[in-house]
N, C-alpha and C positions, 0 to 999 in steps of 0.2 A: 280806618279800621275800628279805630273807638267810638265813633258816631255809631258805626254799622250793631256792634254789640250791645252801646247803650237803646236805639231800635227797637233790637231783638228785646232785650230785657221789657223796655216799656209797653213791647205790644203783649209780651208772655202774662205780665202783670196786668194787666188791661182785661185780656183773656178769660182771667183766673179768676178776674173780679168780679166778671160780668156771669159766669158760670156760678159762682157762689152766689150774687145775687137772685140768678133765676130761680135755682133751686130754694132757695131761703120762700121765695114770692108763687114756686108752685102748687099747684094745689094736689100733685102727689109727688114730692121732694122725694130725693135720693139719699138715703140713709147715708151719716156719716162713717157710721163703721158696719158692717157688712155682721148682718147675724143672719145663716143658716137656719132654716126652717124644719120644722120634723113633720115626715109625713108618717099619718097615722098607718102602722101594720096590718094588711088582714089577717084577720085570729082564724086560728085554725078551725073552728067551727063553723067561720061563715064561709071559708074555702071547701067545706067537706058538703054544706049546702050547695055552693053552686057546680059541683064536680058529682053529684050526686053518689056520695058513698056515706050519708049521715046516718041514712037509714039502714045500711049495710054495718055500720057499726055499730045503729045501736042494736041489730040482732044478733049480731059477735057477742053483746053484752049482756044480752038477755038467756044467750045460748050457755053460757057461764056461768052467771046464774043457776039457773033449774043444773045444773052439772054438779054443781056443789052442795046444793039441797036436797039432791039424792041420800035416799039412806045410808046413816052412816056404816053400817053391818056390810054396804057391798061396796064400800070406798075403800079402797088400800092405801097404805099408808103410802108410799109410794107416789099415787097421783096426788094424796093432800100436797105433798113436797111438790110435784109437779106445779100444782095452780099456783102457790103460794110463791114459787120462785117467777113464776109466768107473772104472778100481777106486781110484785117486787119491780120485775126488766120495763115493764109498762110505767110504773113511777117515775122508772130513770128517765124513759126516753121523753115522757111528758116533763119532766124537769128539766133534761137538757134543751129541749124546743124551748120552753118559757126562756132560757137563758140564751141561748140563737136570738128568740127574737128582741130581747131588752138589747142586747146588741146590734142587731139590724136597726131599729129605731133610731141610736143614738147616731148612727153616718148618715141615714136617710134624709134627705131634703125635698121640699116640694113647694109647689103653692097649695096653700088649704083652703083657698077662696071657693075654690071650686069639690070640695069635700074627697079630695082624691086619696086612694089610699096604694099603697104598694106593697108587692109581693118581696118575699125574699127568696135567696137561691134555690134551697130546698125547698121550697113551696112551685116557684117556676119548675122543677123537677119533675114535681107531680102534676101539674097542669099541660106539660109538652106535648104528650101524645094526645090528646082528649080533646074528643072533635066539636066536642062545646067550645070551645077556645079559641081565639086566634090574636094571632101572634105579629104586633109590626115593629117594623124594625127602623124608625124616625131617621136614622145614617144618611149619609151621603150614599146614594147608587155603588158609588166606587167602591165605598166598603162594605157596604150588602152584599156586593158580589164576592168579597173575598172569603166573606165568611158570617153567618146570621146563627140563631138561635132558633133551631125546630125547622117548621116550615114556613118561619116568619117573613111575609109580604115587605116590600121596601115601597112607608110613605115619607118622605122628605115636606116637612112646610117651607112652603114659599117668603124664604126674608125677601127676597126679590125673585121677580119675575111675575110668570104668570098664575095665577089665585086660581083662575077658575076650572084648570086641569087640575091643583089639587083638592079643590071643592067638590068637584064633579069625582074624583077617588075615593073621600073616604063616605060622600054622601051615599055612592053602591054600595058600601060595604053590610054584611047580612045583618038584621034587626037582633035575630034571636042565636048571636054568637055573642061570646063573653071575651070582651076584648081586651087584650094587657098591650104596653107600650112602653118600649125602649130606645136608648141610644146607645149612647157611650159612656156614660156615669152621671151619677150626682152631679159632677160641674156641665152635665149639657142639659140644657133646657128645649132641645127639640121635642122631645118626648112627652113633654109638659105642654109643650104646645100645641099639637096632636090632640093630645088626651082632653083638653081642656076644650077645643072647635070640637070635637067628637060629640061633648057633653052638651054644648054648644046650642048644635042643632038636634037633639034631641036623644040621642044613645042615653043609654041608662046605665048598663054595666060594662063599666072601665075604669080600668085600674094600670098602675103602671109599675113597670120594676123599674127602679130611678138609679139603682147601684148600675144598673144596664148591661151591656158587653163587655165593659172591664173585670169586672166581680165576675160571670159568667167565664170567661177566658182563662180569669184569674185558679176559678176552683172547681174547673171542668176540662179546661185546656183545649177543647175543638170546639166547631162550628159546623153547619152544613155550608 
């Protein structure tokens, strides 16, 4: 019995030594302590670009304008109170977004190798119906079926099996849709994996929500 345990101990240490060495000797070693990446936000400006409502805002804004540089003789007091309270609520809500997203940032993780950036809750909110978009959902089949986000499609990458069924997937998929990619949260890396072949072979706009389905179930509570 004590032979059998000194053994165990000498091959555990043998193991461990020869794991520390490779890593020590490779030419991309495994970090010894695990630091969490940030993936950069998209700002709400370049979301309102590709959702095409920038230019709808800025004629909101232009429309407000010439509103207010009407003469003052046919302005009531009344509507001044009105605008002034209206561009006031406009401050907030642009304040409180800045503060959303300095928040969404600091949980966010990703690889930046590949310049990816990701959406946050409220942002996928606004993206869900809009048929520029589309939506995959990196899961296991299993749980795509139980429940997904929008009308999100289920690709799963291949850690094993067979590549070129899902080569031959996401390479159909349309040129001129704007493509976001989830899982299950910041600790899954399918979704990264997806998004990163997509860029890969040639896609240009993809992005990924990395808080994924957790966050989503989290502060919406259903699925389709």
């Amino acid at each position: 019995m004590k032979k059998l345990i000194k053994d165990i101990l000498f091959i555990t240490i043998m193991a461990s030594a020869i794991a520390i060495a490779y890593n020590l000797f490779s030419p991309k070693p495994l970090p010894w302590i695990y630091k969490e990446k940030v993936i950069p936000l998209v700002h709400d400006t370049e979301l309102a670009k590709l959702t095409g409502t920038e230019n709808k805002k800025q004629i909101d804004s232009t429309s407000s304008v010439d509103t207010l540089t009407v003469n003052k003789d046919e302005i009531h007091t009344d509507t001044l109170l009105n605008a002034k309270k209206s561009s006031l609520d406009e401050k907030l809500i642009v304040k409180n977004e800045t503060i959303q997203e300095k928040e969404q940032e600091q949980i966010q993780s990703t690889d930046e190798q590949n310049g990816l950036k990701t959406l946050n809750y409220q942002q996928v909110l606004k993206i869900i119906d809009n048929p520029n978009f589309l939506l995959i959902d990196a899961r296991h089949k299993e749980d795509w079926e139980k429940g997904h986000i929008g009308n999100a499609i289920n690709i799963t990458p291949p850690y094993e099996g067979n590549t070129d069924s899902y080569f031959k997937k996401i390479m159909s998929l349309p040129n001129d849709k704007i493509i976001v990619v989830y899982c299950t949260g910041c600790s899954c890396d399918a979704s990264h994996k997806v998004a990163s072949d997509l860029i890969a072979i040639g896609y240009k706009r993809v992005f990924l929500y990395s808080s994924g389905w957790d966050d989503w179930i989290k502060k919406n509570g259903r699925g389709k």
